[in-house]
C-alpha positions as CSV (number, residue, x, y, z in Angstrom):
1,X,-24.8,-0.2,14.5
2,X,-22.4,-1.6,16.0
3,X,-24.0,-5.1,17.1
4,X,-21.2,-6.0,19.0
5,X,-19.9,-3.4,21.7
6,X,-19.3,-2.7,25.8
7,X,-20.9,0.3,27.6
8,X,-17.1,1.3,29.0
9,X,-13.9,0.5,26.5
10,X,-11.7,1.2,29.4
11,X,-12.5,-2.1,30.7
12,X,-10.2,-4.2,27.8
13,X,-7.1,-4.5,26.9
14,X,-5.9,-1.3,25.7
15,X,-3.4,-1.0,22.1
16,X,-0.5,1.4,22.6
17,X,0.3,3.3,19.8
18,X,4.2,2.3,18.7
19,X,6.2,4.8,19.9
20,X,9.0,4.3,16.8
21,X,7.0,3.3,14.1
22,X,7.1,4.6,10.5
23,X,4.0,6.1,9.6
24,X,1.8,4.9,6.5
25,X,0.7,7.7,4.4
26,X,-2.7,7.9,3.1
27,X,-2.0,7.9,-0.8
28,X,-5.5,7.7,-2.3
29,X,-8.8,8.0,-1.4
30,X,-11.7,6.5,-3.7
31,X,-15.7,6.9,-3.6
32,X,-17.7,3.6,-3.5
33,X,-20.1,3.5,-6.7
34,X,-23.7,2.1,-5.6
35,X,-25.3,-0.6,-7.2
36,X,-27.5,-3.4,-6.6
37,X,-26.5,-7.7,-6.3
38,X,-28.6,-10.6,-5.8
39,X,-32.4,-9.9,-5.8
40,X,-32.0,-6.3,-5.8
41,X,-30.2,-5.4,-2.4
42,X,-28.1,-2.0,-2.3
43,X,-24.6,-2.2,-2.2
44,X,-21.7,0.0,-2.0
45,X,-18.7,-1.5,-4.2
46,X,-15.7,-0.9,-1.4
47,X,-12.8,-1.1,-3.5
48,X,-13.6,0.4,-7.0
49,X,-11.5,2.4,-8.3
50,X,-8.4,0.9,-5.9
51,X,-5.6,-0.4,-7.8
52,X,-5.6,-4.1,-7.6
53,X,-1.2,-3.3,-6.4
54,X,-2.9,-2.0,-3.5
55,X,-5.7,-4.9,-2.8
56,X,-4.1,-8.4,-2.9
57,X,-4.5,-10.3,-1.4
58,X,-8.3,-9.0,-1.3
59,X,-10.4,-9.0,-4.2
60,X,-13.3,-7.1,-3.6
61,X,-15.7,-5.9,-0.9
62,X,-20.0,-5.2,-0.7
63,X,-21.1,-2.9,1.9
64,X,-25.0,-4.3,2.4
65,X,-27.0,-1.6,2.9
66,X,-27.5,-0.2,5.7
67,X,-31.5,-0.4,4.6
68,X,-34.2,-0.3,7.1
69,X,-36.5,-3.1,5.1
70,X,-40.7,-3.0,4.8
71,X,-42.3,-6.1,5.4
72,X,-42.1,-8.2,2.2
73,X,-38.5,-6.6,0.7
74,X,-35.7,-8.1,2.6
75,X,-34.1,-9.9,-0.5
76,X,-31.0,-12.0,-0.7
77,X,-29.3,-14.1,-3.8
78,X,-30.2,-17.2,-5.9
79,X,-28.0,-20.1,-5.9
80,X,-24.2,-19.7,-7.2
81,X,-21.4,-21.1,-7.6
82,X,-17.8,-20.0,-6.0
83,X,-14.2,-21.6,-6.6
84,X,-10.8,-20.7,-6.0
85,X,-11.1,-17.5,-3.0
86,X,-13.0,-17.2,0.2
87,X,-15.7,-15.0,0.7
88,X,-16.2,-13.2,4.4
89,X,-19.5,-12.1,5.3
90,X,-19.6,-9.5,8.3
91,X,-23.3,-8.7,10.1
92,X,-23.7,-5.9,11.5
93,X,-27.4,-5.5,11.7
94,X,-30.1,-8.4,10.6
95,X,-30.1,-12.0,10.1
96,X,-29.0,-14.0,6.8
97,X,-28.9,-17.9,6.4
98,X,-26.4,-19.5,4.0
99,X,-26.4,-23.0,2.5
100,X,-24.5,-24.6,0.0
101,X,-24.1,-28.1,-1.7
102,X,-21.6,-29.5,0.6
103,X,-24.1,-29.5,3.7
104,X,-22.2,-26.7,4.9
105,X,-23.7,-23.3,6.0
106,X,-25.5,-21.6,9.3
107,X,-27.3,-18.6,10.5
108,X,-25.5,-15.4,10.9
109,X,-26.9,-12.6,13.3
110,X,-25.6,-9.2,14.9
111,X,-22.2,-9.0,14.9
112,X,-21.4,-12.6,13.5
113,X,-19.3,-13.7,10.8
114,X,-19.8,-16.7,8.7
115,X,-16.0,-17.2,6.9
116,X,-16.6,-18.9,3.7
117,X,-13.8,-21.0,2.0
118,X,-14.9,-21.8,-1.5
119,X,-11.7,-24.1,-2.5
120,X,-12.4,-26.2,-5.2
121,X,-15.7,-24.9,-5.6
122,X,-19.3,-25.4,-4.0
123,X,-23.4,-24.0,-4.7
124,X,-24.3,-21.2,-2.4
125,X,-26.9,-19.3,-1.2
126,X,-27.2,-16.9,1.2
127,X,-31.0,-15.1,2.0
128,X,-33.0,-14.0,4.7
129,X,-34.7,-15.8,7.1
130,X,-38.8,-16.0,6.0
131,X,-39.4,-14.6,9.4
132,X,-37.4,-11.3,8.5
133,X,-39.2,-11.6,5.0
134,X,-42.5,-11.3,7.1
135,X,-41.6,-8.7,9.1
136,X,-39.0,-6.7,7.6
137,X,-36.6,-4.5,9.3
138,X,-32.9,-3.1,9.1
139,X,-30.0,-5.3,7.4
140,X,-26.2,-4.1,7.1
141,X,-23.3,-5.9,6.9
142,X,-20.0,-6.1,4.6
143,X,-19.3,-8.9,2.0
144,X,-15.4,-9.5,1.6
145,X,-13.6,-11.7,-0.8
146,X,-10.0,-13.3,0.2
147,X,-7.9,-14.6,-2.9
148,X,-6.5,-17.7,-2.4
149,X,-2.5,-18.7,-3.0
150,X,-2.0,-20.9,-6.3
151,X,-1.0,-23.9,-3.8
152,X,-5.0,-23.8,-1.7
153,X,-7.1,-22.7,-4.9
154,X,-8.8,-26.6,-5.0
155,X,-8.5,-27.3,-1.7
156,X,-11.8,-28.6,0.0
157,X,-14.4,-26.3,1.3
158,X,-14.8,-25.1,4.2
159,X,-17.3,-23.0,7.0
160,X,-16.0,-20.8,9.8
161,X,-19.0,-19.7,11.6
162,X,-17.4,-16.5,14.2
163,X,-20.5,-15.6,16.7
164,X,-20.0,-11.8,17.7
165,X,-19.1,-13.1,21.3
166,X,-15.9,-14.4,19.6
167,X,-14.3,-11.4,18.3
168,X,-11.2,-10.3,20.1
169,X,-12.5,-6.7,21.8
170,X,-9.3,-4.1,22.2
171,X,-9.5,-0.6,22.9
172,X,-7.4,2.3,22.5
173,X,-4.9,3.6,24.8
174,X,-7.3,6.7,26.2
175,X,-10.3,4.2,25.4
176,X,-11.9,6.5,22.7
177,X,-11.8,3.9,20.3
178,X,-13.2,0.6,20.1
179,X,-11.2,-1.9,18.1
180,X,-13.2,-5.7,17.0
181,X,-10.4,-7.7,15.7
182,X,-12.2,-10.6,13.8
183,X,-8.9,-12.3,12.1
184,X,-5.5,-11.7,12.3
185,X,-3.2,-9.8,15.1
186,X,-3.1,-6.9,16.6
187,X,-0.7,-5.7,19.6
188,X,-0.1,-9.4,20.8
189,X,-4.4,-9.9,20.5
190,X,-5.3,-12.5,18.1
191,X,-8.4,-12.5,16.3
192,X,-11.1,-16.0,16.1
193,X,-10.7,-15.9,12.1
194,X,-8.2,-18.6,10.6
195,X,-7.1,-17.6,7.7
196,X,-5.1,-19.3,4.7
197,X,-3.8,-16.3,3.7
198,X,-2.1,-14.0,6.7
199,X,-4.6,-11.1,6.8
200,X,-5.9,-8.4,9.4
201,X,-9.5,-7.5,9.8
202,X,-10.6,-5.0,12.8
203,X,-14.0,-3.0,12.9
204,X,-13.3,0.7,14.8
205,X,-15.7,2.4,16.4
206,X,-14.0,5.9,17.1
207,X,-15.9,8.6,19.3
208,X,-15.8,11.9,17.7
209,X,-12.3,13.9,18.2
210,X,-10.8,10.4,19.1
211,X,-7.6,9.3,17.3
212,X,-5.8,5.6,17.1
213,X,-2.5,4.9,15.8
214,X,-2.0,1.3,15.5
215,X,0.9,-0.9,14.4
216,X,0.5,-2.6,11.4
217,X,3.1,-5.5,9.9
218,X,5.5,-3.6,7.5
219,X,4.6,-6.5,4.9
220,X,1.1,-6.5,4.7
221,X,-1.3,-4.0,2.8
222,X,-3.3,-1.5,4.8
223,X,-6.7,-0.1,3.6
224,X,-9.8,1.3,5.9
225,X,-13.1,1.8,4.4
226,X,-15.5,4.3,6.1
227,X,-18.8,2.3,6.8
228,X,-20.4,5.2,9.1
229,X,-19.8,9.1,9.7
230,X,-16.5,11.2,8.5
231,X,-13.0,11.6,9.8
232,X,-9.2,11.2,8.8
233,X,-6.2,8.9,7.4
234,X,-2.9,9.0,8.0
235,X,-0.9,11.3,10.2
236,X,-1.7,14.1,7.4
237,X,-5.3,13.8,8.0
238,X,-6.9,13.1,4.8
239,X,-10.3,13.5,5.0
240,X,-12.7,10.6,4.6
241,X,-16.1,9.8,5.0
242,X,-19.5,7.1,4.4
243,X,-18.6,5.1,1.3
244,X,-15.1,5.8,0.9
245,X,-12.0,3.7,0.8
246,X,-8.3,5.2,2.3
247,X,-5.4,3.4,0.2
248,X,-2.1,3.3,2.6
249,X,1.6,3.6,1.5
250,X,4.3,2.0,2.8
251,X,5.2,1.7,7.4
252,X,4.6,0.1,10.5
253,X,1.8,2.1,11.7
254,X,-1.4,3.3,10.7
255,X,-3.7,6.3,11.8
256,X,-7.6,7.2,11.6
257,X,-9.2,10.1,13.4
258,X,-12.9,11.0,13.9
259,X,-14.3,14.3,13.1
260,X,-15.1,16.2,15.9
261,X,-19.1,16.4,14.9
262,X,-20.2,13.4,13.1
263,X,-23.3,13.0,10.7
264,X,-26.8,13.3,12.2
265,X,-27.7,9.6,11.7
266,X,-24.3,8.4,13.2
267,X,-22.6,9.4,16.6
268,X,-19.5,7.7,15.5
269,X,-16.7,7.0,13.1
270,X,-17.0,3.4,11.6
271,X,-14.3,2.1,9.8
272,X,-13.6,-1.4,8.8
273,X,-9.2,-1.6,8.8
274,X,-7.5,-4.6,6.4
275,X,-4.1,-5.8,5.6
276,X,-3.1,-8.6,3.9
277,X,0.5,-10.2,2.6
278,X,0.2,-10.0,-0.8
279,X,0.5,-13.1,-3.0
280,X,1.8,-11.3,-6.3
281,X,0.3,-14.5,-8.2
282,X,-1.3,-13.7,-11.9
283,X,-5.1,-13.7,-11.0
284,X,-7.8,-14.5,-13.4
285,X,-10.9,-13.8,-12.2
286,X,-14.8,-13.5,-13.7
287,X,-17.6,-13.5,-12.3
288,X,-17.6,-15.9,-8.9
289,X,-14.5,-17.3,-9.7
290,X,-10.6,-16.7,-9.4
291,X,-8.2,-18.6,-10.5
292,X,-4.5,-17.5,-11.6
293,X,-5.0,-18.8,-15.3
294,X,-7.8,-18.3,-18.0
295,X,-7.1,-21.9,-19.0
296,X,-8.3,-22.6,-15.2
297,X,-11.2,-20.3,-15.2
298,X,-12.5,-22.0,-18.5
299,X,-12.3,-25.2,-16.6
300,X,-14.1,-24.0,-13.3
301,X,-17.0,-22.7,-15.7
302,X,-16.8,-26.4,-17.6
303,X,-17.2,-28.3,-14.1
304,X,-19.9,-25.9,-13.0
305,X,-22.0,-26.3,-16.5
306,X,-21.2,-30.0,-15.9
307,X,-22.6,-30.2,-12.1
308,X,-19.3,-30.7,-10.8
309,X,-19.6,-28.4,-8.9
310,X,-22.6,-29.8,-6.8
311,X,-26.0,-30.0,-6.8
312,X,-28.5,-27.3,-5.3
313,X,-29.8,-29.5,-1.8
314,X,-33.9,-28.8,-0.5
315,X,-33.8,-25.4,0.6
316,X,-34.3,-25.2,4.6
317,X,-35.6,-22.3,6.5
318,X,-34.7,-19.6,3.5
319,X,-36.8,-18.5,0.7
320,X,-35.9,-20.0,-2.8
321,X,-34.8,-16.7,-3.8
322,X,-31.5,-15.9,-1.7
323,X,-27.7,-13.8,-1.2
């Protein structure tokens, strides 16, 4: 980790920090619970604990792994069905396959980013490829789910398939951090991601001691979660580290700073950074789907009993057992 990087950050375009900018405090900081999904992968559970004030418009977030696989374990999920939110799945390290009952779907390696917009609802699938199955090796990535406005909750799926070439690469302004902006804006730089609801999402790689303050729209959210080594939020330098999520307050700027020494496994800070606009809509939401009424999450389990919700296609270049 990371997939996606240059040997010197001084080479792109560099993000000064605002000069006049209200600071966002760090207000909370959770721990990630561990658990497993699908098959049996390990996941970290990004957001638990985070007041759902402070999430929309995200719902949730899965860090996959990291896990260095034996031959014979990589695992994935079984087919499933999704309506009403979009689900972004990051890659950092490995190679998964998705399908689903539209004909939609793709390979995702290193550094890609397959954007998922359930809509009005589809079958999914998302596994390894049998040639990882066979070999094993390491897998780690981050799952994120978008809610939806009321006004796009049945609108028709849809597949954004973001190879790792296509993220917008920024640095900061002494280059000590490297900043992968895979949807939204930052500084002027947009990211490849097209998004129906406005939202920011940047991988950082800081370099130990480094520090980045970067403006951040006064109406969207602002959260980082820590997927390698240990550092700081906010201008007050609250401490954070692996598995842990920084809630911020209220500004137009946000900071994160690297420890000086880092864990043994990691020679870096990672931290994924999102904001969103919130849609302060009522959200019902069970299972794989979210809708804003429990009268419409009734129906989406109704049309999903009924096959309305498609049919599960002949499987192609994935086990039978998938993510």
């Amino acid at each position: 980790m990371p997939a996606v990087t240059v040997e010197n950050p001084l080479t792109l375009p560099r993000v000064a920090a605002p000069t006049e900018a209200r600071q966002r405090p760090a207000l909370a900081v959770t721990t990630a619970p561990s658990g497993l999904e699908g098959e049996g992968f390990p996941v970290r559970r990004a957001f638990a604990g985070v007041d759902y004030r402070h999430l929309d418009p995200f719902i949730m977030m899965d860090q996959m792994g990291e896990v260095e696989y034996a031959p014979g374990e990589p695992k994935g999920t079984p087919w499933h069905p999704h309506r009403g939110f979009e689900t972004v799945t990051y890659l950092i390290d490995g190679t998964f396959v998705h399908q689903d009952s539209h004909g939609g779907g793709g390979t995702i390696n290193d550094g890609d980013t397959q954007w998922m917009t359930a809509g009005s609802g589809l079958l999914h699938i998302e596994a390894p490829p049998e040639s990882l199955v066979m070999s094993g090796g390491l897998f780690h990535g981050l799952q994120l789910w978008v809610n939806l406005p009321r006004e796009h909750k049945m609108m028709p799926p849809r597949y954004q398939d973001i190879g790792g070439a296509k993220i917008k690469l920024l640095t900061s302004a002494d280059g000590g951090a490297l900043l992968r902006v895979i949807a939204g804006e930052l500084d002027g730089h947009q990211g490849p991601g097209i998004t129906h609801t406005p939202i920011t999402m940047i991988h950082a790689t800081l370099a130990p001691g480094a520090e980045v303050t970067l403006p951040w729209r006064e109406d969207f959210n602002a959260l980082a979660y820590v997927l390698a080594g240990r550092g700081a939020a906010g201008a007050e330098r609250r401490p954070v580290h692996l598995g842990q999520t920084a809630v911020f307050g209220a500004g137009s700027a946000l900071t994160v700073r690297a420890d000086e020494k880092q864990d043994a496994h990691t020679p870096d800070l990672e931290v994924v950074l999102l904001g969103g606009r919130p849609i302060r809509e009522p959200m019902a939401h069970y299972g794989p789907f979210v809708m804003n009424t429990r009268a419409e999450l009734q129906q989406a389990f109704e049309d999903f009993q009924k096959g309305r919700l498609g049919t599960i296609p002949t499987v192609h270049g994935m086990s039978e057992g998938g993510l």
